[in-house]
Structure formats: C-alpha cells, structure tokens
TORBA-147159 format. One record per residue (C-alpha): residue number from 1; residue in one letter; x, y, z. Coordinates in pm, 1 decimal. Last residue first. Layout:
<pts>
{NUM,A,{X,Y,Z}}
...
</pts>
This chain:
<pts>
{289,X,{9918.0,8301.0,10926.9}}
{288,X,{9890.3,8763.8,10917.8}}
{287,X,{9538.1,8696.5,10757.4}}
{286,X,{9489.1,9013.1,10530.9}}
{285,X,{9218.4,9268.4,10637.5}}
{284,X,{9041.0,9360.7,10320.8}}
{283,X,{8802.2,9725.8,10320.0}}
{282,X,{8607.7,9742.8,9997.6}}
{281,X,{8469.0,10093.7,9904.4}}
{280,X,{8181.2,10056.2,9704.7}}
{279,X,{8014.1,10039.2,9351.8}}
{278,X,{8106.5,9661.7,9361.6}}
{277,X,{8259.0,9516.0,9026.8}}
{276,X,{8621.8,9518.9,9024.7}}
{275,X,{8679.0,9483.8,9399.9}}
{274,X,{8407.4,9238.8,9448.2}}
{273,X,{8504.4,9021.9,9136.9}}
{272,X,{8869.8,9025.9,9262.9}}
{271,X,{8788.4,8946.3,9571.6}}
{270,X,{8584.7,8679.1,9494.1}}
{269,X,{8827.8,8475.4,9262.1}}
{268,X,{9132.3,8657.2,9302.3}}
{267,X,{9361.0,8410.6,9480.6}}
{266,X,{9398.0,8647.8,9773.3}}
{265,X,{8992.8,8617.4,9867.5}}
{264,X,{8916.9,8260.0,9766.7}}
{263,X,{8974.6,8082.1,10079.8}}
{262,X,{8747.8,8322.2,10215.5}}
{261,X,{8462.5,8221.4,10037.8}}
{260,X,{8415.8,7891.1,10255.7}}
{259,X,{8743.1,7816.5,10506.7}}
{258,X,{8988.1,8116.3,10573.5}}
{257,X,{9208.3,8350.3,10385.5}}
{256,X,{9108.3,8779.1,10260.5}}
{255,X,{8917.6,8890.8,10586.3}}
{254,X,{8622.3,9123.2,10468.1}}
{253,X,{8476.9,9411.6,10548.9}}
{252,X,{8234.5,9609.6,10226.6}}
{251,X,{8163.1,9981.4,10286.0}}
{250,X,{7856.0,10212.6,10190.9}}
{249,X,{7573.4,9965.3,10229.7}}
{248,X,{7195.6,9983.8,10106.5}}
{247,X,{7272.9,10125.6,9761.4}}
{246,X,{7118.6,9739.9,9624.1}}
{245,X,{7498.7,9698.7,9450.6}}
{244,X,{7701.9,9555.2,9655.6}}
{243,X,{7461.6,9369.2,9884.1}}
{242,X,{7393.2,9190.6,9521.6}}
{241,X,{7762.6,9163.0,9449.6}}
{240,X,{7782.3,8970.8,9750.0}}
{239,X,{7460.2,8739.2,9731.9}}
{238,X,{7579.9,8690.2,9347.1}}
{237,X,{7949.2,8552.5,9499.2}}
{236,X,{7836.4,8319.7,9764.5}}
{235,X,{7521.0,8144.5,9577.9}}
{234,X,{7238.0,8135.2,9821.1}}
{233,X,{7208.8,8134.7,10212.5}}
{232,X,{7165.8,8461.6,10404.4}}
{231,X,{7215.2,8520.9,10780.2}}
{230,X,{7204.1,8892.5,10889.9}}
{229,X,{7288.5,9030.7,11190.9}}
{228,X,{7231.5,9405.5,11266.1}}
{227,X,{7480.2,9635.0,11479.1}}
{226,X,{7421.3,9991.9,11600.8}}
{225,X,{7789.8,10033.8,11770.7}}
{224,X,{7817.0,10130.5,12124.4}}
{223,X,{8111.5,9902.8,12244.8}}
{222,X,{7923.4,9672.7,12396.8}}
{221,X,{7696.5,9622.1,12061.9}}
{220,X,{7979.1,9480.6,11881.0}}
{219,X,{8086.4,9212.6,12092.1}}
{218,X,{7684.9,9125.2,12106.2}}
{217,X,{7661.2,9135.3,11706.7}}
{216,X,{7981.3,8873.2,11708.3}}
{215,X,{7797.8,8628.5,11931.0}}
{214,X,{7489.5,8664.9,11736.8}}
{213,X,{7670.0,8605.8,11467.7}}
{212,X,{7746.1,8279.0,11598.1}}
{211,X,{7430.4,8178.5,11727.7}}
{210,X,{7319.1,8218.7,11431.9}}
{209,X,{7536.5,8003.4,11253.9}}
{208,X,{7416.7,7726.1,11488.3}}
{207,X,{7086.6,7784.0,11409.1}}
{206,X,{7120.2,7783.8,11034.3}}
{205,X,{7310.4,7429.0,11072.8}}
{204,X,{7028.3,7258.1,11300.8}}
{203,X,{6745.9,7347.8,11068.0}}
{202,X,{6905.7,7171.2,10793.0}}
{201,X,{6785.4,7404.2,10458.5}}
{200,X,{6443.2,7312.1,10305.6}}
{199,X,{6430.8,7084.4,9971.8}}
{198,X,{6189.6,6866.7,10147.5}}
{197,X,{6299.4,6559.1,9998.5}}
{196,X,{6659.9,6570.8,9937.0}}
{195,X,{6761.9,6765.5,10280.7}}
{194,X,{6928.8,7048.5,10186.5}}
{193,X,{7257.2,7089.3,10296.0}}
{192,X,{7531.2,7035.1,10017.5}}
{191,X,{7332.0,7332.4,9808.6}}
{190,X,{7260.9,7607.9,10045.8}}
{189,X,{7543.5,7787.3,10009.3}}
{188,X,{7588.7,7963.1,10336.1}}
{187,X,{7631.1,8336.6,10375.5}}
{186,X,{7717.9,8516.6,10709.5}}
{185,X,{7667.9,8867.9,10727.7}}
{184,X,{7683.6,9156.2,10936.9}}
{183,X,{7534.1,9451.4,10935.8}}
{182,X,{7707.9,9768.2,11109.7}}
{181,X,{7590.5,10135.6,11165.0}}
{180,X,{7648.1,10520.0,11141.1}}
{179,X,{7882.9,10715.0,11268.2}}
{178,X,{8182.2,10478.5,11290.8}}
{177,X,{8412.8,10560.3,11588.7}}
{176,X,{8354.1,10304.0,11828.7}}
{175,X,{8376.8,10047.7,11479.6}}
{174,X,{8738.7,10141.7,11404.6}}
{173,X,{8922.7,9838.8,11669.5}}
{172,X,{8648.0,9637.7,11606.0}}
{171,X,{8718.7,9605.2,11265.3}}
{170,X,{9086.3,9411.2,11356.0}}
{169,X,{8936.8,9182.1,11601.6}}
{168,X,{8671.6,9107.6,11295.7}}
{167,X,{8968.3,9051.7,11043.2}}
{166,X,{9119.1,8857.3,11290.2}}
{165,X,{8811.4,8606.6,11381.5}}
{164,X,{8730.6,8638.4,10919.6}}
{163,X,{9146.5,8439.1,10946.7}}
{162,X,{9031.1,8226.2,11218.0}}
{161,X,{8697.9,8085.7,11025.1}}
{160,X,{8350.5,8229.6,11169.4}}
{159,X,{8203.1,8259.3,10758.7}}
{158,X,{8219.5,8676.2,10783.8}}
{157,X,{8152.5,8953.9,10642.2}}
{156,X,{8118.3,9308.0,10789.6}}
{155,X,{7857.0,9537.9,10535.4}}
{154,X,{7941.3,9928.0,10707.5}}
{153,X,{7647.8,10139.1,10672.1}}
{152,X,{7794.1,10553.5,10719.5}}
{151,X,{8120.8,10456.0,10706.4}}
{150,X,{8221.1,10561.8,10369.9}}
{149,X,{7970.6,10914.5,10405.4}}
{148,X,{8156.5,11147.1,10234.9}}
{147,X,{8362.1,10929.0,10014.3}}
{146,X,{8053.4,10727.8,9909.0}}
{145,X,{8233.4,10663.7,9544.2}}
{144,X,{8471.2,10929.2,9460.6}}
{143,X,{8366.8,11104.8,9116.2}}
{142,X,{8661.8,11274.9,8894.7}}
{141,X,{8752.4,11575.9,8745.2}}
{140,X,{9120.2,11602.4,8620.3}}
{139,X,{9011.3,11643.6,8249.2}}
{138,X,{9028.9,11347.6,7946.7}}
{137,X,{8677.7,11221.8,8094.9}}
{136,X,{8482.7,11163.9,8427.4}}
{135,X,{8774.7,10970.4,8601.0}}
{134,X,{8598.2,10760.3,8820.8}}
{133,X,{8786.4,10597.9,9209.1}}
{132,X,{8656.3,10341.0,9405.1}}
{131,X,{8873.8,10323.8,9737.6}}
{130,X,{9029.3,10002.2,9745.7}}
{129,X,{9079.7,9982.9,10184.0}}
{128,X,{9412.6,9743.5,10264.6}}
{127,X,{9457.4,9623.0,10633.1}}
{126,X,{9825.7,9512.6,10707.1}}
{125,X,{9973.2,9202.2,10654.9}}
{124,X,{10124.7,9266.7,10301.1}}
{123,X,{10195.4,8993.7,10071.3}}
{122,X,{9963.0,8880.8,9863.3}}
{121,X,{9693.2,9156.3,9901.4}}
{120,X,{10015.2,9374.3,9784.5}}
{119,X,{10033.8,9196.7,9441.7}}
{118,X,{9696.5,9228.3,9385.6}}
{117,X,{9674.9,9636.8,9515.6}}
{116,X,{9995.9,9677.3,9257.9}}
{115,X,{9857.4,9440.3,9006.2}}
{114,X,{9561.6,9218.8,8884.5}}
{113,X,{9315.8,9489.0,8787.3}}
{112,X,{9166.4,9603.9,9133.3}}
{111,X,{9502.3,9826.8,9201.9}}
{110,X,{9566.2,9870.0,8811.3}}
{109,X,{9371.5,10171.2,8737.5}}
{108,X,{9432.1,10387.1,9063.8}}
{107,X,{9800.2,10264.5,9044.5}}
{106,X,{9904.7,10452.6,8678.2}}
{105,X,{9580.8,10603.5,8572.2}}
{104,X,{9205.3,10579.8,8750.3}}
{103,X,{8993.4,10311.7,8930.3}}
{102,X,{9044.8,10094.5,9277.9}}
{101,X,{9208.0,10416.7,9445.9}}
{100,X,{9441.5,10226.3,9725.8}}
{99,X,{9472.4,10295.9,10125.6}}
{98,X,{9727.8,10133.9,10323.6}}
{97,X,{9587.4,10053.9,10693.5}}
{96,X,{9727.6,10081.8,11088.9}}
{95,X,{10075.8,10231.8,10956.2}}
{94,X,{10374.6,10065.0,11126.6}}
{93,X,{10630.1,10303.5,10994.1}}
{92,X,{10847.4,10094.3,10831.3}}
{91,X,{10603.3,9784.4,10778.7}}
{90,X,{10334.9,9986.2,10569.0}}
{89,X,{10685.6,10167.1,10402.8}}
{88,X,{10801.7,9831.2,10312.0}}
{87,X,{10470.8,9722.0,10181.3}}
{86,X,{10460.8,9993.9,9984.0}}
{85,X,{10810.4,9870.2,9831.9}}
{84,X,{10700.1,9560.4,9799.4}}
{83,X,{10398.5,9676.0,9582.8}}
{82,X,{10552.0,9929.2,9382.0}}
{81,X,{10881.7,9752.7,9255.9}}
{80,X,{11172.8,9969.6,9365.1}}
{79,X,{11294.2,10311.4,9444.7}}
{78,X,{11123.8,10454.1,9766.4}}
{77,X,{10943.5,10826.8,9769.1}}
{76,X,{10777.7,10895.4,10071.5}}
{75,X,{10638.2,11209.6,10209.2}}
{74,X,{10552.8,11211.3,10569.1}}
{73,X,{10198.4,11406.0,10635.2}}
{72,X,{10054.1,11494.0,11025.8}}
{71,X,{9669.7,11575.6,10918.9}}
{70,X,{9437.3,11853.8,10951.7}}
{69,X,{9279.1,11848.4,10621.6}}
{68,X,{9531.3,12169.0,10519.9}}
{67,X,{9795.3,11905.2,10591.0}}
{66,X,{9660.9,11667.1,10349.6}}
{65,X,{9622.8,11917.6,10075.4}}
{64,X,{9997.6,12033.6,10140.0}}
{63,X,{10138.2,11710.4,10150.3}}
{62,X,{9933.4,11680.0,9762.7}}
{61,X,{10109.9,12006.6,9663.3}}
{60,X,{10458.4,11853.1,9821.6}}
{59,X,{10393.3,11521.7,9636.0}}
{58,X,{10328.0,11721.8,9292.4}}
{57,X,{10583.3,11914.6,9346.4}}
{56,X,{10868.4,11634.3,9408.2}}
{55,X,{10777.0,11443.9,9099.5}}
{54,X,{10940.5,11558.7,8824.7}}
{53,X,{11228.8,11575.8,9064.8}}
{52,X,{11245.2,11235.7,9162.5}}
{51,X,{11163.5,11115.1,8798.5}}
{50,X,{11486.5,11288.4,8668.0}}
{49,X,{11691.8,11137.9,8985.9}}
{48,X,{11519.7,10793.0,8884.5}}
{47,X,{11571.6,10804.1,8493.0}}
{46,X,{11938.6,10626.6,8514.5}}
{45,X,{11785.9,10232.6,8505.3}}
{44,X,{11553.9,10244.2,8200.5}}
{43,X,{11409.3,9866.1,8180.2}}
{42,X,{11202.5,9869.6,8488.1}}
{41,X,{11199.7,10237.0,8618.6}}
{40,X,{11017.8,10239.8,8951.8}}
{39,X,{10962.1,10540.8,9146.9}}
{38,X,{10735.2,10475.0,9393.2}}
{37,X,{10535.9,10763.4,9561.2}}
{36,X,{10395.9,10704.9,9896.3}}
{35,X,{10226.5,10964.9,10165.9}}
{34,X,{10238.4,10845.4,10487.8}}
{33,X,{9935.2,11008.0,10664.8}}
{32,X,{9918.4,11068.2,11047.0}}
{31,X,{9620.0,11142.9,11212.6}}
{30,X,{9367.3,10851.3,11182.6}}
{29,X,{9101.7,10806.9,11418.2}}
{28,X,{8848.2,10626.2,11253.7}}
{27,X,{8642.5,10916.1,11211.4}}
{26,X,{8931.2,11099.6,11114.0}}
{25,X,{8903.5,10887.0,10829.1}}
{24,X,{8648.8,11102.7,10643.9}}
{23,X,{8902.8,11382.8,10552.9}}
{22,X,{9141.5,11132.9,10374.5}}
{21,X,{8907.1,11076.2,10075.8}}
{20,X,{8951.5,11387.9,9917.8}}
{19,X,{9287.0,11221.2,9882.6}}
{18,X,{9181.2,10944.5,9617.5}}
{17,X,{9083.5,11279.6,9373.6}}
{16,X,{9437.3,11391.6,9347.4}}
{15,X,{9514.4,11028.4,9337.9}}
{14,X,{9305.0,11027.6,9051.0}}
{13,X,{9392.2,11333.9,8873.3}}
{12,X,{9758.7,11145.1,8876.2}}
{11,X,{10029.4,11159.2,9102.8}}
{10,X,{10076.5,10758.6,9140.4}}
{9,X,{9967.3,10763.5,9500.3}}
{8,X,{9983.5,10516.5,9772.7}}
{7,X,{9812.2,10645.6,10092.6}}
{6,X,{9971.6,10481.8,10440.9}}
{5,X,{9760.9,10537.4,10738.8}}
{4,X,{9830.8,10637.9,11061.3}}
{3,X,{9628.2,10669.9,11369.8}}
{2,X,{9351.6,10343.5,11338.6}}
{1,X,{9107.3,10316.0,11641.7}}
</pts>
C-alpha cells in the first residue's frame, strides 16, 4: 500500500482541479500529501520572496482542501528547476508516488508535453501517475478524467523484462486495495515470428508468454485481486492506444526501461504517445538500474 504521496502543483484552476483527485487514493492507502510549489525564476533572480508570498494563499487554501479530504498535508515550496527540485522533495520525504495533471496551465500543460513530468521520468525513481486534466474554457471549471473511479479496471503492462518485474513488485503493493479489477497484457509484434508460409504466429512463443502471465495473474490472485490475462500480438503502440481508448480500462501500468516497448518508455516514443493521447490516467514506475 502507498502512504504518502507527493502532488506537484503550479496553482492554477488545474491543480485546483488535479486535487479532487486525492480523495480516491485512500484506496491505495495514502495519508500523507506533500504538497509542492516550485518557485523558479530563470532570468529574473530577486522575484522569489515576491513569488513566495503571491503564492502562500493559494498553497494554504489548497492544504486546506486536502485536509478537509482527510489527509496529513506538508506544504513545500523549494527554489530551483521544477523537476529536480520535485524530485528532491520525492527523495526528502520518501513519498511512495508523485502525482502530475497531464493537461492545464503552467505544469498541468507541460507534464505530457516534453517537460517537467519528461524531465522527471528521466530522473526520478519513484512511481509517477499523469492524471488527465481539461480546462473547459477561460473559467476555473475543469473535467478530471475517471477521477472517481481511477482504479476501478486497472490495464498492467508488461513484456516479462526486469525493469516491467519492478514495476509489477511495485503494483502489487496497491492492488489489495483496488476496488475493482486487473487485466494484464503482454503484446508481441507479430512480424519477426510468423512462419513464411502459413502466416500463423510460432505456437511455441505464444505459449511460453502465457505461461508467463499466467504466472503474474496467480501472484495477483493470492492477494484477492480479480485479475484477467490477456495476450495480444499486433503493432505495440496502436494495440495501446486502442486499450486506451475502447472505455474498457480506467488506469494504464507500465514500467518506463526494459527489452520490447519498454525500451521506449523514457525516450518518449510510447510514453509520450500514451501520455498525450490516452483518455486515462497513466501510472509509470521508473526502473531504479
């Protein structure tokens, strides 16, 4: 079970909105919130005392959301660049997750977009969840995706290298308290095995990745999570967005290094497409090797 998170927010509507969030990780077991604010003046040094105090409501009105959820809040605000500095404060207080909005102003917009959630994914070893975050408009409203029921179908997956190994030991810490279930998945290009004449996929390869998610399903199913495995073969990236985007799934797992797709994960390629494109929360457990 995870006990203390770390939530970065930039004050905007959208981190207003990004804390709504917070209620539905008590199913996880979280209690204690870090609350982060970096104040980072680039090309301006003598601004940070006047940004301080700009911000210093807005941080104790959003402390005083969290706490009205029920939560423990520490309110953070470090000098520095944003994503080393988070991962300071991750590393400080030896928070179980960080927790991003993937849409928005100021961090919301610019953790899928190559930036403060980028940057971090690079050098952070703790797991990071991209919350998708809408403004609807100029106002503060704004539409959380599958906040209420994030962990209602959580999509695990996995291609059995030692970095998606960790990212599983890390998910089965939270899966005893997810309400609802688990698939996972395993997906294979099917190009460099099909046998030339028959077209059909080597019989010996999709029962050995079986057995291997069947392996993982069992682990699962001890500890009283409802657990389906599911082995797909096609194109790595359109399979993903596809699960993304059928409605059947409320949270994406993945590791982010490893063999197959993994590889991929830090460098941008199917992360990034994932993060930016799927209509879900994404959950990425960096490889600590």
């Amino acid at each position: 079970m995870f006990e203390k998170i770390l939530i970065a927010t930039d004050l905007s509507p959208a981190s207003d909105c990004l804390l709504q969030c917070a209620g539905e990780l008590k199913a996880i077991g979280v209690r204690q919130i870090v609350l982060g604010h970096v104040i980072y003046v680039a090309n301006t040094p003598g601004l940070e005392d006047a940004l301080k105090n700009e911000a210093s409501p807005v941080l104790a009105r959003q402390k005083q959301t969290l706490e009205e959820a029920g939560f423990e809040v520490i309110v953070e605000m470090p000098l520095g660049r944003p994503a080393r500095e988070l991962k300071e404060l991750a590393n400080r207080y030896d928070v179980d997750a960080i927790l991003l909005g993937s849409r928005g102003h100021g961090i919301a917009k610019r953790a899928v977009l190559g930036s403060i959630a980028f940057k971090l994914l690079h050098i952070t070893d703790k797991p990071v969840l991209l919350q998708r975050v809408t403004l609807l408009g100029e106002g503060e409203a704004c539409r959380l995706s599958l906040c209420s029921r994030m962990f209602e179908h959580v999509l695990f997956l996995t291609d059995f290298s030692e970095a998606a190994e960790h990212a599983f030991g890390q998910f089965e810490k939270i899966a005893p308290g997810l309400s609802g279930s688990v698939t996972l998945l395993h997906i294979q290009d099917d190009a460099p095995f099909k046998d030339p004449y028959t077209g059909k996929w080597a019989k010996e390869l999709e029962g050995m990745n079986q057995q291997w998610l069947d392996r993982l399903k069992e682990r699962l199913g001890k500890k009283g999570v409802n657990v389906e495995a599911e082995l797909a073969i096609g194109n790595l990236r359109e399979v993903v967005l596809e699960k993304a985007a059928e409605g059947t799934y409320s949270l994406i797992a993945m590791g982010t290094q490893g063999k197959g797709f993994f590889s991929e994960i830090v460098l941008g390629s199917l992360a990034h497409e994932v993060a930016c494109r799927a209509e879900i929360p994404v959950f990425f457990y960096p490889n600590p090797h």
